[in-house]
C-alpha positions in Angstrom: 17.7 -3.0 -5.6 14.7 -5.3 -5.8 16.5 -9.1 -4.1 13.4 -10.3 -4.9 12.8 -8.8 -9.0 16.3 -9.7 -9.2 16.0 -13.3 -8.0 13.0 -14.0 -10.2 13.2 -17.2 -12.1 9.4 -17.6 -12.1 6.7 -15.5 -12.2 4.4 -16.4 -9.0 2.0 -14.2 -10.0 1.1 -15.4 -13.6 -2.1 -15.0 -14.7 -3.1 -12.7 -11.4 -4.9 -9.2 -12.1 -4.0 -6.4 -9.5 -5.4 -3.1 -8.3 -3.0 -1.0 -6.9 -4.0 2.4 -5.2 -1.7 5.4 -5.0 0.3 3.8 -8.0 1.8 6.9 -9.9 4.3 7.0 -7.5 6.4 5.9 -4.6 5.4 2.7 -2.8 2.6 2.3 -5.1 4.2 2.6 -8.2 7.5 -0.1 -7.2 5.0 -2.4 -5.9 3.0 -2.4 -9.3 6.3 -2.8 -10.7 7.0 -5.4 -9.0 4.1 -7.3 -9.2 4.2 -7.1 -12.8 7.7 -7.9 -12.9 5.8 -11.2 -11.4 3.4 -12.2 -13.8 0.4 -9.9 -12.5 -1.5 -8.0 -14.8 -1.8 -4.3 -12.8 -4.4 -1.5 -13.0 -2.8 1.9 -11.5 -5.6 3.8 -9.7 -4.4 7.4 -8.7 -5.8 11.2 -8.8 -3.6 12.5 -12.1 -3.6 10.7 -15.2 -0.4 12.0 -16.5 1.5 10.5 -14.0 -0.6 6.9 -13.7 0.6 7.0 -17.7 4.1 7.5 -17.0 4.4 4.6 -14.0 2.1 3.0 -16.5 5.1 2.8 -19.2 7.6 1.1 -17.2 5.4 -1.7 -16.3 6.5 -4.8 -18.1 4.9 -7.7 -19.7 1.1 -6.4 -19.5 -0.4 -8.3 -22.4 -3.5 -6.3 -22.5 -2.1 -3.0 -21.7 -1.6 -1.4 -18.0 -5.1 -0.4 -17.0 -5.5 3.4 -16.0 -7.6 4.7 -13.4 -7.9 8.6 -12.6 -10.3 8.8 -9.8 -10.2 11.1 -6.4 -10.0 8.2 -3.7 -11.7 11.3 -1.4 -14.6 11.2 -3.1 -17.5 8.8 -1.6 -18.0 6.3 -4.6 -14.8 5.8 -5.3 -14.6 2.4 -3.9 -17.7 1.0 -6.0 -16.2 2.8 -9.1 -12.7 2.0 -9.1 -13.9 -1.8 -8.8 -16.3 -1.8 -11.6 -13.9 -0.2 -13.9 -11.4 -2.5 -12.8 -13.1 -5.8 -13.3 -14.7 -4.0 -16.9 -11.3 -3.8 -18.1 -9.0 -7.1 -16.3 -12.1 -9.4 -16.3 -11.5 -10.3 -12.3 -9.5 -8.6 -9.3 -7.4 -11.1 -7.4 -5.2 -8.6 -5.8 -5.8 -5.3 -4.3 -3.1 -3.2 -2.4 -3.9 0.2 -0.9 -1.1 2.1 -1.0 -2.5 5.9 -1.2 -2.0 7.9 1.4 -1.1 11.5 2.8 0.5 12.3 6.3 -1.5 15.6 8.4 1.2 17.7 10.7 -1.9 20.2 12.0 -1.2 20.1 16.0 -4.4 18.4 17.6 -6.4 21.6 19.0 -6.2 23.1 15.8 -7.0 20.6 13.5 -9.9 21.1 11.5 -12.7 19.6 10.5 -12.4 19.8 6.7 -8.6 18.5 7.2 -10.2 15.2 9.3 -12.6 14.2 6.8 -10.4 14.3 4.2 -7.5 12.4 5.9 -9.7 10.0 7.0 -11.6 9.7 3.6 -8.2 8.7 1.7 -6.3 7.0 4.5 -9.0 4.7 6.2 -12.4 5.0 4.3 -10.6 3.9 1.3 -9.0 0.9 2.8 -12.6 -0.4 4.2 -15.1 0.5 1.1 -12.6 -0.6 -1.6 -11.0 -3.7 0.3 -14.9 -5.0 1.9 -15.9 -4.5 -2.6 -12.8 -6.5 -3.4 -12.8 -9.1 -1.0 -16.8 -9.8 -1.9 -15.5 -10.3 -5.6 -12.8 -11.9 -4.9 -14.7 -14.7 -2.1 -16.9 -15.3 -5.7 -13.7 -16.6 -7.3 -11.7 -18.5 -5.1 -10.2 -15.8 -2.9 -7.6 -13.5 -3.7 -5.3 -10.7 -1.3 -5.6 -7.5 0.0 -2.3 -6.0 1.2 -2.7 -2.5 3.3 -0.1 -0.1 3.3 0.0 1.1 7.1 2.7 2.8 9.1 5.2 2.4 12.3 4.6 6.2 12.1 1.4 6.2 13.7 0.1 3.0 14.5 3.2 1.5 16.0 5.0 4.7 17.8 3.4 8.1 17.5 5.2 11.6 16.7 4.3 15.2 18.0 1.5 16.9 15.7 0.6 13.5 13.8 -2.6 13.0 16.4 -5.0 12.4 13.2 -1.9 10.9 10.7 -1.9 8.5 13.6 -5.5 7.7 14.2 -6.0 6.8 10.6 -3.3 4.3 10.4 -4.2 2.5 13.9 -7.1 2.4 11.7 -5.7 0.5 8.6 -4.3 -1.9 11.2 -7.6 -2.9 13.1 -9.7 -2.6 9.3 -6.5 -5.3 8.1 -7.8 -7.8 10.9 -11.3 -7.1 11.0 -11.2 -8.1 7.2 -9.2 -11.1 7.8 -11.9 -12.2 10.3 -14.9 -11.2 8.4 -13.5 -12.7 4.2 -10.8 -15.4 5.9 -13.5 -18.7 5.1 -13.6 -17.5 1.6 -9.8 -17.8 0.9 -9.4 -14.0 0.9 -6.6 -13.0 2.8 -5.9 -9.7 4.3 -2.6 -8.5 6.0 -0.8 -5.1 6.3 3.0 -3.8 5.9 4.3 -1.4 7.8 7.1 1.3 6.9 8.9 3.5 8.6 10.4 6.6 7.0 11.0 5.5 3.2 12.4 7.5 0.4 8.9 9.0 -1.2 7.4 12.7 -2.0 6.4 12.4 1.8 9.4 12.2 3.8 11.7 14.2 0.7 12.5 16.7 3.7 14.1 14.2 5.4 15.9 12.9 2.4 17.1 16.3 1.4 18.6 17.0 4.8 21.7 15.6 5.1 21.7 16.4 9.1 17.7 15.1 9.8 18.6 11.9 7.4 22.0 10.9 9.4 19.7 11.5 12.8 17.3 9.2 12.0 19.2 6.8 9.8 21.5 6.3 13.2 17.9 4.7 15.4 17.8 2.4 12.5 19.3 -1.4 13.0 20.5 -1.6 9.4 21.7 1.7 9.6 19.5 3.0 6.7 16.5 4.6 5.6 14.1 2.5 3.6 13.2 2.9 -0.2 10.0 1.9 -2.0 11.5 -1.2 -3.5 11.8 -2.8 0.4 8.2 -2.1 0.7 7.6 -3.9 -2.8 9.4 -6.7 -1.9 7.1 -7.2 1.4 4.2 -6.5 -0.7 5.0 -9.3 -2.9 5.3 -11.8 -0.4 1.7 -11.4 0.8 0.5 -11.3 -2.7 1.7 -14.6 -3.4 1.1 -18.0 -2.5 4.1 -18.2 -0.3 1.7 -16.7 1.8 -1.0 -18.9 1.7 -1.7 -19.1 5.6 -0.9 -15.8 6.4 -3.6 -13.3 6.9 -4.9 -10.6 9.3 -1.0 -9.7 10.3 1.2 -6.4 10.1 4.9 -6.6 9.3 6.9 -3.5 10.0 9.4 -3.1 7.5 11.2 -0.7 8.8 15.3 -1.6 9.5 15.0 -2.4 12.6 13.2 0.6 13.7 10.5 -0.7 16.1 12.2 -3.9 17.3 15.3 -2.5 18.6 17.5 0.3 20.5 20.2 1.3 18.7 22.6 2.9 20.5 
């Protein structure tokens, strides 16, 4: 459940225009959801049109219509693109979150070339060249936020045959603070959240195995997996003004994950 949707009394996020990134599904699509559900006006960016229109129709209160925006994040100006077409059609961008992604499991010395460049073209290259064009447009109209989706997986505590999965979210992490440094005297603030295993198209091997799930779910302090909602919810926060002096920071959301030893 969404304690925070749920909770809403006001909408924090009237009159707010959002780009989010890998929103046809998972993460992406509940925290468009959400930030709808909070006054934003959203623009889904993701590779297949079909299913941007779907997330797209459960979006509420977008006077103006949900803006749609079929683009392959791999390919090299689709940073300059996807923010053209996003201020053509919402006027301004005050919020961006990049929530695309994809996970690698090639072991190290056989990892290719082809496989590198395109992991690190979605998972880092998009993060930098969309979030450096949005926080330029944003510093021209007093500020905005850029909210990363990173990983515990990764840039936290690593796995066996995730050597590049890992590299590129280390990545989001240190792009999160250099952006902060670099846009943080224009009022544009930039922060990252960090998941652990959460109940998306990713991880639906762990889901669908009731032994791997109870595994993992028992390292967990809150003795369960996270869903896409807990993300949105964390999301939201550093889309809003309740965190107005909060920038170039990572919160692992994650149950407990990280933080403690469960035994």
């Amino acid at each position: 459940m969404n304690q925070i949707a749920e909770g809403l009394d006001i909408r924090p996020l009237e009159g707010r225009h959002a780009v989010v990134t890998g929103g046809s599904r998972g993460i992406g699509a509940s925290a468009a959801r959400l930030l709808a559900r909070a006054g934003a006006r959203v623009a889904l960016v993701g590779r297949n049109e079909e299913t941007l229109q779907a997330v797209a129709a459960t979006l509420p209160g977008q006077e103006g219509g949900v803006v749609v925006i079929p683009v392959d994040l791999t390919a090299p100006d689709s940073a300059q693109w996807i923010m053209e077409t996003a201020i053509g059609q919402l006027g301004r961008v005050d919020i961006l979150v990049n929530a695309a992604g994809a996970e690698n499991f090639t072991a190290s010395h056989e990892l290719t070339v082809k496989e590198a460049d395109e992991l690190w073209a979605l998972n880092l290259r998009t993060p930098l060249l969309l979030g450096g064009r949005a926080a330029a447009h944003m510093a021209s109209n007093g500020g905005g936020s850029i909210v990363n989706i990173s990983s515990d997986i990764g840039s936290e505590r690593s796995i066996s045959h995730q050597s590049l999965y890992s590299a590129t979210k280390g990545g989001v992490d240190a792009i999160t603070r250099a952006l902060a440094a670099e846009w943080g005297s224009d009022n544009v603030r930039v922060n990252a959240v960090r998941p652990a295993v959460t109940r998306t198209l990713m991880s639906a091997a762990i889901f669908t195995d009731p032994q791997m799930a109870k595994t993992l779910t028992a390292q967990y302090a809150l003795g369960r997996l996270g869903e896409p909602e807990d993300i949105a919810e964390a999301v939201l926060y550093f889309a809003s003004a309740a965190s107005s002096f909060v920038t170039g920071q990572t919160l692992s959301v994650d149950g407990g994950w990280i933080s403690t030893l469960v035994h």
